[in-house]
C-alpha positions as CSV (number, residue, x, y, z in Angstrom):
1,X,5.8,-5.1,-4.2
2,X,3.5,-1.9,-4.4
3,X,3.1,1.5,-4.8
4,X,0.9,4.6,-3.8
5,X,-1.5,5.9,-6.4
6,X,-4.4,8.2,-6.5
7,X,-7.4,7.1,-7.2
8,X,-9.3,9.6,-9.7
9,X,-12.6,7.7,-8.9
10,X,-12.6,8.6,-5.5
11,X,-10.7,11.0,-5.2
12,X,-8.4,9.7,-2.4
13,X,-4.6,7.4,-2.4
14,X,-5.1,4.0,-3.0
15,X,-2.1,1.1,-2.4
16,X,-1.3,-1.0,-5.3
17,X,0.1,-4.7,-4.0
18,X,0.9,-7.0,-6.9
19,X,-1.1,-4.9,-9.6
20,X,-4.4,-5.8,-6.8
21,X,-6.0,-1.9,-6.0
22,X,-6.5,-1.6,-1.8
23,X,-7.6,1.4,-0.2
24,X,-6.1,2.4,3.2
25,X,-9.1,1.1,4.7
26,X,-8.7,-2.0,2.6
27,X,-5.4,-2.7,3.8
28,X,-5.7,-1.7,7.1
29,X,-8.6,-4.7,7.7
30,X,-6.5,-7.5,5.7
31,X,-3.3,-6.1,8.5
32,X,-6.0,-6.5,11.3
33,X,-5.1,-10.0,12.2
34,X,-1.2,-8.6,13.1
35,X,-2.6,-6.2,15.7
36,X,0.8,-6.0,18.4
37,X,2.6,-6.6,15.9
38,X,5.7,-4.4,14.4
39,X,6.4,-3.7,10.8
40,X,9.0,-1.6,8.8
41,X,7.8,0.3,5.6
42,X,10.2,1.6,3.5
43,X,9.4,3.8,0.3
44,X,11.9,3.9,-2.9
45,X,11.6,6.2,-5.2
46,X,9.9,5.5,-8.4
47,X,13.6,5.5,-10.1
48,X,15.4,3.1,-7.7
49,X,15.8,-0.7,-8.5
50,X,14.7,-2.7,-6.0
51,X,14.8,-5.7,-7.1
């Protein structure tokens, strides 16, 4: 599971995987390897159980 957060530090959003900090950047090399691949994102609401 994640979430989006913004990073102070920087000054820019960050993704938050399993309590592990990315930034896009970061994430977007560790997806590298799926190039062609296709994907679905979906994004809950901070309120919503998704368990």
């Amino acid at each position: 599971m994640g979430r989006l957060e913004y990073d102070d530090n920087n000054e820019n959003h960050k993704v938050v995987v399993d309590g592990q900090s990315f930034s896009w950047d970061d994430l977007g090399r560790m997806l590298n390897a799926y190039e062609g691949f296709q994907f679905k994102l979906k994004i809950y609401d901070m309120t919503d159980d998704i368990d």
